[in-house]
C-alpha positions as CSV (number, residue, x, y, z in Angstrom):
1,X,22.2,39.5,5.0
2,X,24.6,41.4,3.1
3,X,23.3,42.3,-1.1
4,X,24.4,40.3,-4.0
5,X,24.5,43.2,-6.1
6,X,25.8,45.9,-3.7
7,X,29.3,45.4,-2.3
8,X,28.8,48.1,0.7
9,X,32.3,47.2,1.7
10,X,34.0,48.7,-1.4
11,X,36.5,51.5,-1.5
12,X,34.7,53.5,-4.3
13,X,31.4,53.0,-2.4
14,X,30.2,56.9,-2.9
15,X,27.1,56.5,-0.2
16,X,27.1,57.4,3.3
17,X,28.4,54.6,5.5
18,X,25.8,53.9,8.5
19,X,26.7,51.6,11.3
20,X,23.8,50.0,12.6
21,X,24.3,49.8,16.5
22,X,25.2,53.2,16.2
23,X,21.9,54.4,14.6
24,X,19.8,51.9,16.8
25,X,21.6,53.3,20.1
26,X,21.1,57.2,18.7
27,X,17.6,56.2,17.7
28,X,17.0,54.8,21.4
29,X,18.5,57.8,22.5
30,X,16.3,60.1,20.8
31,X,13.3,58.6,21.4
32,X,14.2,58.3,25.3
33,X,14.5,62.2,25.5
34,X,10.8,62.5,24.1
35,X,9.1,60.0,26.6
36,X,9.2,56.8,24.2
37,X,6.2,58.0,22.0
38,X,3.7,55.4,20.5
39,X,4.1,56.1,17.1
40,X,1.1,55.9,14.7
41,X,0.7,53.1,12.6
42,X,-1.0,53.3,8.9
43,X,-4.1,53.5,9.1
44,X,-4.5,51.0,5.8
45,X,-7.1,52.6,3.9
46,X,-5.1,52.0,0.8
47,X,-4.7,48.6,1.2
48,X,-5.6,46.0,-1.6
49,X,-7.7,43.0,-1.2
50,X,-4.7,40.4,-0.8
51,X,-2.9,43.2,1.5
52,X,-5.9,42.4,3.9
53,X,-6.1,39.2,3.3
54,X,-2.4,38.4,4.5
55,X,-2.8,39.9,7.4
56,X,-5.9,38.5,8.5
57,X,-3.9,35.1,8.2
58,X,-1.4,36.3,10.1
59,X,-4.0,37.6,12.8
60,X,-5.5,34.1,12.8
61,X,-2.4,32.6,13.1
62,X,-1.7,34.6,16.3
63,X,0.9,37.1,14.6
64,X,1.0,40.5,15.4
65,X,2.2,42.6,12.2
């Protein structure tokens, strides 16, 4: 879903343009060459009170966050 307030598609757009299959496919890439890694997750020691709470629903509801 594109922004309602940022028109990426401009000529005067001054940011770096980044095409997404690209950087998913270099990304893959990348991680390929160091044995697919599992990555750390936060550990959530910062987390507030309704932080936990949503995800305990979404636990209970069977989600995975």
């Amino acid at each position: 879903m594109a922004s309602a307030i940022c028109n990426s598609d401009s000529e005067d757009w001054p940011g770096p343009r980044v095409d997404h299959a690209t950087f998913a496919a270099r990304l893959a890439e990348r991680r390929a060459a160091l044995g697919n890694p599992e990555l750390p997750r936060n550990a959530g020691t910062n987390r507030t009170e309704s932080k936990r709470a949503l995800l305990a629903a979404i636990e209970a509801a069977g989600g995975r966050w």
